[in-house]
N, C-alpha and C positions, 0 to 999 in steps of 0.2 A: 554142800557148797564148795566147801575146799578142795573135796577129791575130780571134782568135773573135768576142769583143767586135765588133771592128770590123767584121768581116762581118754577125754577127747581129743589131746594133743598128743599123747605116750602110747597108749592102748591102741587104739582104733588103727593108729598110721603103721602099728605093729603088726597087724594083722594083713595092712595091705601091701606091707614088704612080706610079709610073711609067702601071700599070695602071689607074689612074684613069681616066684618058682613054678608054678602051675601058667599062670598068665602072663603072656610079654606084658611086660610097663616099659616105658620109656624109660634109661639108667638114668637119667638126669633126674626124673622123676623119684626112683627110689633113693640116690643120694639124700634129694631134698629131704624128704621124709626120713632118713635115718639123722638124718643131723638134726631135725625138728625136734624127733624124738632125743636124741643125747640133751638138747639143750634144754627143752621141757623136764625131763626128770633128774637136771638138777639142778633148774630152779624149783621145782616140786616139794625138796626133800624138804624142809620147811611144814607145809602143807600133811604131807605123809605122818610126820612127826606128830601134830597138830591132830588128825586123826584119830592116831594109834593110842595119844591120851584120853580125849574124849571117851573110845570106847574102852578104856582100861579103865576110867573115873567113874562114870557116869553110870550105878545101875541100870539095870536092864529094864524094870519096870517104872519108868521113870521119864517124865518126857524134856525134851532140850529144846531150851529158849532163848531166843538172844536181845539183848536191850543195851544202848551206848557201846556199841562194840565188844562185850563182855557176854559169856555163854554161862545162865543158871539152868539149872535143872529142878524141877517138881515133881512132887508124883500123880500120879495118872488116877487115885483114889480119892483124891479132893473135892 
């Protein structure tokens, strides 16, 4: 849920500047998107952070649950 964001507005519009080189775009068009992208990952960084703990916390076999805005984790043997 938290990484969407940062794929869909960081990733994805990276690949279509990326594309650029190969395909005319409009220049106003890849501006747009490179500013998208700057201004998405860093409001992101948050998000990224948020992440990188989950999966440093959160065994592996083990599944993630969310309730009142708070993330537990159970295990999958139950």
């Amino acid at each position: 849920m938290r990484i969407a964001p940062f794929i869909g507005l960081s990733i994805i519009p990276a690949i279509v500047v990326a594309l650029a080189n190969w395909i005319p775009i409009n220049y106003a068009l890849v501006i747009s998107l490179e500013l998208l992208i700057l201004v998405n990952c860093i409001g992101s960084g948050g998000d990224i952070v948020a992440v990188a703990i989950v999966l440093r916390q959160v065994p592996s076999k083990m599944d993630l649950c969310f309730y009142g805005g708070k993330a537990y984790w159970r295990s999958t043997l139950a």
